[in-house]
C-alpha atoms as one frame of an Amber mdcrd trajectory, in Angstrom:
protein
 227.579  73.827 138.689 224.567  74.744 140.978 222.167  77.562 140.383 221.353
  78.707 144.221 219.650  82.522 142.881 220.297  85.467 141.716 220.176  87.449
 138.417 220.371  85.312 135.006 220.483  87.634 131.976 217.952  85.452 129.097
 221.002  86.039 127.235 220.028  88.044 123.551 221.216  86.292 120.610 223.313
  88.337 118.258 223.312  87.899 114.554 225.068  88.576 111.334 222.294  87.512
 109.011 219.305  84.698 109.568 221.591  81.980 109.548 224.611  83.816 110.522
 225.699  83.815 114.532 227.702  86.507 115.528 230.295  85.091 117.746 232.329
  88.154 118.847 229.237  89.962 119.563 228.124  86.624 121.817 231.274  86.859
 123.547 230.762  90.559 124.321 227.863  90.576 125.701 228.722  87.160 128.339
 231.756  89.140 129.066 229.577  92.534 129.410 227.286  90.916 132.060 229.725
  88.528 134.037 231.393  91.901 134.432 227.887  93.270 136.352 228.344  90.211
 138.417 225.414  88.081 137.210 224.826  84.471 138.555 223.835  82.731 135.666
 223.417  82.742 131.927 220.289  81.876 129.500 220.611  80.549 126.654 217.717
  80.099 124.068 215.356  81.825 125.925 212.220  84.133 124.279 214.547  87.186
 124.477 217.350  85.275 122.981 214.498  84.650 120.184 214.936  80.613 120.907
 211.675  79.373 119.202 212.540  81.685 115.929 216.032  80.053 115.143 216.835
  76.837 113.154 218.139  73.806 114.770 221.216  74.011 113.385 221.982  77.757
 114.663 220.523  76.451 118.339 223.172  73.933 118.566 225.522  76.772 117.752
 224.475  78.633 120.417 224.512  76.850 123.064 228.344  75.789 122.041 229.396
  79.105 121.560 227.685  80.271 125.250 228.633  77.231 126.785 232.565  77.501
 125.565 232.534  81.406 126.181 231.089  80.782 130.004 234.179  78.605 130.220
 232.776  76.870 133.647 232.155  80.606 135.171 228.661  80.673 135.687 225.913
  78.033 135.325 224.360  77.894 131.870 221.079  77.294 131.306 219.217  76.562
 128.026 215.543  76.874 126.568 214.250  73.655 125.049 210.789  74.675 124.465
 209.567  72.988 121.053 206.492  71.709 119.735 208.069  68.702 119.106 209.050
  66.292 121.909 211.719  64.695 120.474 213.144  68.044 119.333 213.125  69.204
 123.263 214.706  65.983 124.577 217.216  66.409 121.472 218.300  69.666 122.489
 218.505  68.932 126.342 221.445  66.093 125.047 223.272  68.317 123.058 223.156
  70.955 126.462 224.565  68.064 128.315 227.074  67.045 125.984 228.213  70.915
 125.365 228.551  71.510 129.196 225.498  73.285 130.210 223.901  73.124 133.935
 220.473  72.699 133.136 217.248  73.562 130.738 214.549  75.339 130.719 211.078
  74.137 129.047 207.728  75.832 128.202 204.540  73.755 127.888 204.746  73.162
 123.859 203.125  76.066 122.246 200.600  75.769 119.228 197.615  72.928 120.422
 196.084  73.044 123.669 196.721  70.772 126.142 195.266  69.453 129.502 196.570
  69.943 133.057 197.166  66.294 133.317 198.724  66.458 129.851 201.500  68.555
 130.754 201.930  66.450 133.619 202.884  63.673 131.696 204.342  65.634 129.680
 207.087  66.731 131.857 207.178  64.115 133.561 208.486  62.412 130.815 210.920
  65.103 129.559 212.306  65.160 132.913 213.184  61.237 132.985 214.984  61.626
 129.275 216.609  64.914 129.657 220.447  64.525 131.284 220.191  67.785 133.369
 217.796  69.397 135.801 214.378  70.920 134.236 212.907  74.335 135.096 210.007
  74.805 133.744 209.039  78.136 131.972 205.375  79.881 132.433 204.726  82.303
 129.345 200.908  81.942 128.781 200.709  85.116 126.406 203.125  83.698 124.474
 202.572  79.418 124.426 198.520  80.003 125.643 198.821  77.144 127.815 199.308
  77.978 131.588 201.135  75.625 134.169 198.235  76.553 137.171 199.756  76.803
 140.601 198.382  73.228 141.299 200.538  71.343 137.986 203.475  73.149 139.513
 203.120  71.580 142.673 202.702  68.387 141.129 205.877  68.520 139.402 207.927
  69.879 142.455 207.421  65.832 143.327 209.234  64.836 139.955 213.144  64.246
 140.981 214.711  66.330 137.730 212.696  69.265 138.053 214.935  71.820 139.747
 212.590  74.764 139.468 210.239  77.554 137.710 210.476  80.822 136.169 207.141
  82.826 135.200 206.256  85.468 132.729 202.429  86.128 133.367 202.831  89.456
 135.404 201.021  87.825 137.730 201.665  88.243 141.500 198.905  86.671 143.026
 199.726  83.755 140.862 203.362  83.955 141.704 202.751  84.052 145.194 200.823
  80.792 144.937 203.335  78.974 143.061 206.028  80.331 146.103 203.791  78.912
 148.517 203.048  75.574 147.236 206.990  74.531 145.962 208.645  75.811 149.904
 207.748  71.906 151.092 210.953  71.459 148.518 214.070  72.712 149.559 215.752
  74.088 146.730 213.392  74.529 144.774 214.100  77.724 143.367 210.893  80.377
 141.374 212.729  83.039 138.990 210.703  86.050 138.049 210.625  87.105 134.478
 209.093  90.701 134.128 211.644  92.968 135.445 209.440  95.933 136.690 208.268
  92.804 139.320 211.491  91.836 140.551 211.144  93.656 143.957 207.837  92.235
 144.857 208.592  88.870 143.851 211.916  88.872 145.750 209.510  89.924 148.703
 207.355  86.902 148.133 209.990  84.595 148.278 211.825  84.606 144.260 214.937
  83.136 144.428 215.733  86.190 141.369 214.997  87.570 137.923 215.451  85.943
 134.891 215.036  89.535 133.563 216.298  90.914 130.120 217.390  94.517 131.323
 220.209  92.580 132.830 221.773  91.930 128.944 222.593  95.818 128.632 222.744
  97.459 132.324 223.635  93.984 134.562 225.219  96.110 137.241 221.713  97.555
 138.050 219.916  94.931 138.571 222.565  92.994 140.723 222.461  95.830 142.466
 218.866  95.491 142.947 219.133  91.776 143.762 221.577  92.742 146.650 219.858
  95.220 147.825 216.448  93.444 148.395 218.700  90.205 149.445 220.229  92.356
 152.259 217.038  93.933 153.533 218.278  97.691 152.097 215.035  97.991 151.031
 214.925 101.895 150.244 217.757 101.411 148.229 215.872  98.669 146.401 212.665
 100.964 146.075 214.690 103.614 143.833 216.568 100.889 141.688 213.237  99.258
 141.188 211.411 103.073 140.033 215.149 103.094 137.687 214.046  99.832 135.893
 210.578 100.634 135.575 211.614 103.880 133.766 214.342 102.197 131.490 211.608
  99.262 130.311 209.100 102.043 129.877 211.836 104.182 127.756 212.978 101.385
 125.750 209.901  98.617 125.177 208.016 101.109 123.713 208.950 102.264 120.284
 206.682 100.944 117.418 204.952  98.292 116.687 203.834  97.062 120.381 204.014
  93.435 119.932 207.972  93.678 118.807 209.061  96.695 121.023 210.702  94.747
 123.600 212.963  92.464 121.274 213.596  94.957 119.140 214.486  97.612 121.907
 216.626  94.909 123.631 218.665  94.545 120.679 219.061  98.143 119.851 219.929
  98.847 123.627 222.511  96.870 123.040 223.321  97.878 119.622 224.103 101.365
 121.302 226.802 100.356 123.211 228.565  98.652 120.863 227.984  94.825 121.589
 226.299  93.536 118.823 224.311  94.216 116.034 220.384  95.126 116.504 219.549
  92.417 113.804 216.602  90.297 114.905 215.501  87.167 113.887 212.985  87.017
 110.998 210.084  88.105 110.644 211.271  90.496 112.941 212.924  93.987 111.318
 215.201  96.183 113.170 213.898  99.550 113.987 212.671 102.089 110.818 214.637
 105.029 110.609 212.054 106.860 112.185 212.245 104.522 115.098 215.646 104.488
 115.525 215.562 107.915 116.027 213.412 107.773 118.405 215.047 105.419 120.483
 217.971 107.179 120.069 216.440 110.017 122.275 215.102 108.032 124.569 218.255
 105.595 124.769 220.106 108.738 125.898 217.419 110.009 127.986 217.569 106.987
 130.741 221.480 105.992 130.114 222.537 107.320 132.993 219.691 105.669 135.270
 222.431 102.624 135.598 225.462 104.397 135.945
Protein backbone atom coordinates (compact mmCIF):
# COMPACT_ATOMS: atom_id res chain seq x y z
CA UNK A 1 0.00 0.00 0.00
CA UNK A 2 1.68 3.41 -0.85
CA UNK A 3 2.34 6.17 1.60
CA UNK A 4 1.81 9.45 -0.78
CA UNK A 5 1.49 12.11 2.70
CA UNK A 6 -0.39 13.08 5.15
CA UNK A 7 -0.77 12.64 8.95
CA UNK A 8 0.72 9.25 10.55
CA UNK A 9 -0.08 9.06 14.28
CA UNK A 10 3.65 7.34 15.89
CA UNK A 11 1.09 5.14 17.20
CA UNK A 12 1.47 4.94 21.49
CA UNK A 13 1.86 1.56 22.73
CA UNK A 14 -0.58 0.54 25.41
CA UNK A 15 0.25 -1.78 28.20
CA UNK A 16 -1.05 -4.00 30.90
CA UNK A 17 2.22 -4.56 32.72
CA UNK A 18 6.09 -4.58 31.25
CA UNK A 19 5.58 -7.55 29.38
CA UNK A 20 1.93 -7.35 29.05
CA UNK A 21 0.36 -5.71 25.58
CA UNK A 22 -2.87 -4.41 25.87
CA UNK A 23 -4.68 -5.46 22.83
CA UNK A 24 -8.16 -3.88 23.24
CA UNK A 25 -6.61 -0.70 24.18
CA UNK A 26 -4.32 -1.10 20.71
CA UNK A 27 -7.37 -1.61 18.87
CA UNK A 28 -8.98 1.52 20.34
CA UNK A 29 -6.77 3.78 19.73
CA UNK A 30 -6.16 2.53 15.55
CA UNK A 31 -9.85 2.68 15.50
CA UNK A 32 -9.83 6.23 17.45
CA UNK A 33 -7.50 7.79 14.80
CA UNK A 34 -8.64 6.05 11.45
CA UNK A 35 -11.85 7.64 12.67
CA UNK A 36 -9.92 11.39 12.46
CA UNK A 37 -9.07 10.27 9.02
CA UNK A 38 -5.31 9.71 9.37
CA UNK A 39 -3.17 8.36 6.40
CA UNK A 40 -0.96 6.14 7.99
CA UNK A 41 -0.01 4.30 11.14
CA UNK A 42 3.47 4.00 13.20
CA UNK A 43 4.35 1.40 14.76
CA UNK A 44 7.43 1.16 17.14
CA UNK A 45 8.22 4.53 16.97
CA UNK A 46 9.94 6.76 20.13
CA UNK A 47 6.37 7.69 21.23
CA UNK A 48 5.25 4.17 20.92
CA UNK A 49 8.42 3.69 23.37
CA UNK A 50 10.02 1.19 20.50
CA UNK A 51 13.68 1.11 21.79
CA UNK A 52 12.29 0.40 25.59
CA UNK A 53 10.33 -2.90 24.72
CA UNK A 54 11.64 -6.53 24.46
CA UNK A 55 11.85 -8.31 21.25
CA UNK A 56 9.38 -10.51 21.96
CA UNK A 57 6.60 -7.73 22.82
CA UNK A 58 7.90 -5.83 19.35
CA UNK A 59 6.93 -8.72 17.33
CA UNK A 60 3.63 -8.50 19.13
CA UNK A 61 3.11 -5.27 18.14
CA UNK A 62 3.57 -5.01 14.99
CA UNK A 63 1.06 -8.24 14.58
CA UNK A 64 -1.46 -6.85 16.60
CA UNK A 65 -1.23 -3.18 14.51
CA UNK A 66 -0.70 -4.83 11.43
CA UNK A 67 -3.95 -7.34 11.88
CA UNK A 68 -6.04 -4.41 13.51
CA UNK A 69 -5.13 -1.98 10.29
CA UNK A 70 -6.63 -4.88 8.38
CA UNK A 71 -5.12 -3.42 4.88
CA UNK A 72 -6.77 0.20 5.77
CA UNK A 73 -3.96 2.32 6.00
CA UNK A 74 -0.22 1.78 5.34
CA UNK A 75 1.72 0.59 8.37
CA UNK A 76 4.88 1.57 9.09
CA UNK A 77 7.36 0.24 11.70
CA UNK A 78 10.52 1.52 13.71
CA UNK A 79 13.52 -0.77 13.43
CA UNK A 80 16.00 1.35 15.08
CA UNK A 81 18.45 -1.01 17.17
CA UNK A 82 21.91 -1.00 18.09
CA UNK A 83 22.24 -4.14 16.69
CA UNK A 84 22.21 -4.69 12.91
CA UNK A 85 21.02 -7.90 12.74
CA UNK A 86 18.28 -7.05 15.25
CA UNK A 87 17.05 -4.11 12.67
CA UNK A 88 17.18 -6.33 9.56
CA UNK A 89 15.35 -9.04 11.89
CA UNK A 90 12.59 -6.89 12.64
CA UNK A 91 12.17 -5.36 9.05
CA UNK A 92 11.38 -9.45 8.04
CA UNK A 93 9.02 -10.01 10.57
CA UNK A 94 7.20 -6.34 9.23
CA UNK A 95 7.21 -7.96 5.89
CA UNK A 96 6.00 -11.20 6.80
CA UNK A 97 3.15 -9.57 9.22
CA UNK A 98 1.93 -7.24 6.35
CA UNK A 99 3.41 -3.95 7.02
CA UNK A 100 4.23 -1.19 4.16
CA UNK A 101 7.46 -0.15 5.19
CA UNK A 102 10.12 0.75 8.19
CA UNK A 103 11.47 3.30 9.65
CA UNK A 104 15.28 3.37 10.98
CA UNK A 105 17.36 5.74 13.18
CA UNK A 106 21.16 5.83 12.87
CA UNK A 107 21.95 3.12 15.81
CA UNK A 108 22.08 4.98 19.00
CA UNK A 109 24.85 4.42 21.76
CA UNK A 110 28.63 4.73 19.76
CA UNK A 111 29.33 7.38 17.43
CA UNK A 112 29.56 6.91 14.05
CA UNK A 113 30.92 8.63 10.83
CA UNK A 114 28.99 10.24 7.96
CA UNK A 115 30.33 7.67 5.65
CA UNK A 116 29.50 5.07 8.31
CA UNK A 117 25.94 5.53 8.22
CA UNK A 118 26.20 5.49 4.65
CA UNK A 119 27.14 2.11 4.54
CA UNK A 120 25.23 1.55 7.01
CA UNK A 121 22.00 2.07 5.34
CA UNK A 122 23.00 1.23 2.50
CA UNK A 123 23.23 -2.07 3.59
CA UNK A 124 20.00 -2.23 5.66
CA UNK A 125 18.26 -1.06 2.70
CA UNK A 126 19.54 -4.06 0.34
CA UNK A 127 18.43 -6.77 3.28
CA UNK A 128 15.30 -5.22 4.47
CA UNK A 129 12.01 -6.55 2.25
CA UNK A 130 10.20 -3.12 2.37
CA UNK A 131 10.98 0.50 1.67
CA UNK A 132 13.32 2.40 4.39
CA UNK A 133 12.65 5.88 5.80
CA UNK A 134 15.07 6.94 7.68
CA UNK A 135 14.45 8.66 11.12
CA UNK A 136 16.55 11.94 12.34
CA UNK A 137 16.35 12.18 16.30
CA UNK A 138 19.84 13.59 17.24
CA UNK A 139 18.75 14.48 20.95
CA UNK A 140 17.77 11.24 21.34
CA UNK A 141 20.46 8.68 19.14
CA UNK A 142 23.36 11.81 19.18
CA UNK A 143 24.23 10.96 15.78
CA UNK A 144 22.77 13.33 13.06
CA UNK A 145 22.03 12.26 9.34
CA UNK A 146 23.50 16.01 7.90
CA UNK A 147 21.53 17.28 4.95
CA UNK A 148 24.42 16.00 2.67
CA UNK A 149 24.12 11.83 3.98
CA UNK A 150 20.47 12.36 3.20
CA UNK A 151 21.07 13.24 -0.18
CA UNK A 152 23.32 10.50 -0.59
CA UNK A 153 20.86 8.01 0.34
CA UNK A 154 17.94 9.54 -1.78
CA UNK A 155 20.32 7.60 -4.61
CA UNK A 156 19.86 4.16 -2.71
CA UNK A 157 16.71 2.33 -4.56
CA UNK A 158 14.84 1.12 -1.04
CA UNK A 159 14.97 4.27 0.65
CA UNK A 160 11.49 5.74 0.26
CA UNK A 161 11.99 8.73 2.51
CA UNK A 162 12.81 10.81 5.89
CA UNK A 163 11.17 12.00 8.89
CA UNK A 164 13.10 14.50 11.36
CA UNK A 165 12.88 15.34 14.98
CA UNK A 166 15.65 18.09 15.50
CA UNK A 167 13.26 21.20 15.57
CA UNK A 168 15.24 22.33 13.09
CA UNK A 169 13.87 24.34 10.12
CA UNK A 170 16.75 25.56 8.50
CA UNK A 171 17.92 22.02 8.54
CA UNK A 172 14.63 20.75 7.31
CA UNK A 173 14.52 23.05 4.61
CA UNK A 174 17.87 21.74 3.39
CA UNK A 175 17.00 18.22 3.49
CA UNK A 176 13.54 19.41 1.26
CA UNK A 177 15.76 20.95 -1.09
CA UNK A 178 18.32 18.42 -1.73
CA UNK A 179 15.75 15.01 -1.95
CA UNK A 180 13.06 17.17 -4.78
CA UNK A 181 15.63 15.71 -7.72
CA UNK A 182 13.59 12.36 -6.42
CA UNK A 183 10.15 12.16 -7.14
CA UNK A 184 8.49 10.65 -4.37
CA UNK A 185 10.57 11.08 -2.11
CA UNK A 186 8.55 12.05 0.66
CA UNK A 187 10.20 14.35 4.31
CA UNK A 188 7.67 13.86 7.39
CA UNK A 189 7.97 16.37 10.16
CA UNK A 190 8.07 15.14 13.68
CA UNK A 191 7.56 18.11 16.19
CA UNK A 192 4.03 19.02 15.90
CA UNK A 193 4.15 22.79 16.88
CA UNK A 194 6.32 22.77 13.23
CA UNK A 195 3.91 21.16 11.13
CA UNK A 196 2.70 24.41 9.39
CA UNK A 197 6.07 25.66 8.46
CA UNK A 198 7.34 22.50 7.31
CA UNK A 199 4.24 21.84 5.17
CA UNK A 200 5.23 25.39 3.75
CA UNK A 201 8.70 24.18 2.95
CA UNK A 202 7.65 21.39 1.11
CA UNK A 203 6.76 18.25 4.08
CA UNK A 204 4.88 15.78 2.60
CA UNK A 205 3.13 15.70 6.63
CA UNK A 206 3.60 15.10 10.34
CA UNK A 207 4.55 12.13 11.85
CA UNK A 208 3.26 13.98 14.97
CA UNK A 209 2.05 12.35 18.33
CA UNK A 210 -0.93 14.83 19.11
CA UNK A 211 -2.54 12.94 16.32
CA UNK A 212 -2.88 9.57 18.88
CA UNK A 213 -5.53 11.55 21.11
CA UNK A 214 -7.11 14.58 18.95
CA UNK A 215 -6.43 13.06 15.07
CA UNK A 216 -9.30 15.12 13.75
CA UNK A 217 -7.23 18.32 14.49
CA UNK A 218 -4.45 17.79 12.95
CA UNK A 219 -6.02 16.34 9.67
CA UNK A 220 -7.69 19.22 9.80
CA UNK A 221 -4.57 21.10 9.86
CA UNK A 222 -3.01 18.96 7.12
CA UNK A 223 -6.03 19.93 4.85
CA UNK A 224 -6.06 23.10 5.54
CA UNK A 225 -2.37 23.98 4.70
CA UNK A 226 -2.76 21.27 1.68
CA UNK A 227 -5.61 23.45 0.27
CA UNK A 228 -3.96 26.83 0.65
CA UNK A 229 -6.70 27.88 3.66
CA UNK A 230 -3.96 29.16 5.27
CA UNK A 231 -5.76 31.36 8.06
CA UNK A 232 -7.56 28.48 8.95
CA UNK A 233 -4.26 26.63 9.29
CA UNK A 234 -2.70 29.61 11.37
CA UNK A 235 -5.40 29.09 14.29
CA UNK A 236 -5.22 25.15 14.24
CA UNK A 237 -1.50 25.51 14.34
CA UNK A 238 -1.75 28.33 17.69
CA UNK A 239 -4.51 25.14 18.97
CA UNK A 240 -1.61 22.57 18.85
CA UNK A 241 0.94 24.70 20.16
CA UNK A 242 -1.31 25.32 23.23
CA UNK A 243 -2.36 21.56 23.70
CA UNK A 244 1.65 20.37 23.55
CA UNK A 245 2.39 23.26 25.86
CA UNK A 246 -0.67 22.10 28.28
CA UNK A 247 0.14 18.57 28.20
CA UNK A 248 4.25 18.00 27.70
CA UNK A 249 4.79 19.81 30.59
CA UNK A 250 3.97 18.21 33.87
CA UNK A 251 7.02 16.93 35.90
CA UNK A 252 9.97 15.66 35.35
CA UNK A 253 10.94 17.45 31.85
CA UNK A 254 12.73 14.72 30.21
CA UNK A 255 9.47 12.23 30.57
CA UNK A 256 6.63 14.88 30.21
CA UNK A 257 5.84 14.17 26.74
CA UNK A 258 5.50 10.23 27.01
CA UNK A 259 4.02 10.38 30.00
CA UNK A 260 1.45 13.19 29.03
CA UNK A 261 0.77 11.26 25.76
CA UNK A 262 -0.27 8.35 27.63
CA UNK A 263 -2.33 10.07 30.20
CA UNK A 264 -4.04 12.16 27.33
CA UNK A 265 -5.09 9.21 26.28
CA UNK A 266 -5.74 7.59 29.49
CA UNK A 267 -8.47 10.41 29.88
CA UNK A 268 -10.53 9.41 27.29
CA UNK A 269 -10.75 6.09 27.97
CA UNK A 270 -8.40 4.26 25.39
CA UNK A 271 -5.87 2.75 27.25
CA UNK A 272 -4.09 2.69 30.26
CA UNK A 273 -1.34 5.56 31.06
CA UNK A 274 1.21 2.72 31.95
CA UNK A 275 4.60 3.44 30.41
CA UNK A 276 7.31 1.37 29.73
CA UNK A 277 9.97 0.98 32.46
CA UNK A 278 11.90 2.99 33.85
CA UNK A 279 9.30 5.22 33.06
CA UNK A 280 6.37 5.79 36.00
CA UNK A 281 3.02 7.09 35.28
CA UNK A 282 2.24 10.42 36.68
CA UNK A 283 2.47 10.99 40.88
CA UNK A 284 -0.66 11.81 42.30
CA UNK A 285 0.30 15.20 42.47
CA UNK A 286 0.88 15.16 38.77
CA UNK A 287 -2.03 13.63 37.80
CA UNK A 288 -3.82 16.21 39.27
CA UNK A 289 -2.32 18.53 37.63
CA UNK A 290 -2.82 17.28 34.35
CA UNK A 291 -6.12 16.71 35.14
CA UNK A 292 -6.66 20.58 35.15
CA UNK A 293 -4.88 21.22 32.42
CA UNK A 294 -6.31 18.10 30.37
CA UNK A 295 -9.67 19.85 30.83
CA UNK A 296 -8.41 23.21 30.29
CA UNK A 297 -7.43 22.65 26.36
CA UNK A 298 -10.10 19.65 25.64
CA UNK A 299 -12.14 21.56 23.82
CA UNK A 300 -9.27 23.18 21.55
CA UNK A 301 -10.05 19.95 19.14
CA UNK A 302 -13.57 19.76 19.29
Amino acid sequence: MNLSGGIIPPLVTPLLDQEKLDEAGLERLIEHVIAGGVHGLFALGSTGEGPSLSRRLRGEVVRSVSRWAAGRLPVLVGIGDTSFAESVGLARASAEAGASAVVVTPPYYLTYSQEELLRYIERLASESPLPVFLYNIPHLTKVNFTAGTVSRCVDIENVAGFKDSSFDLIYLAEVIRLTRRREGFQVYCGPEELLLPAMLMGAAGGVNGGSNYCPALFTRLYEAIRRHHYEDAACLQERVQRIAKALYSVGDAASSYTRGMKAALAHLGICPDLPAWPLLPFAPAEKAEFAARFGEVRELWS
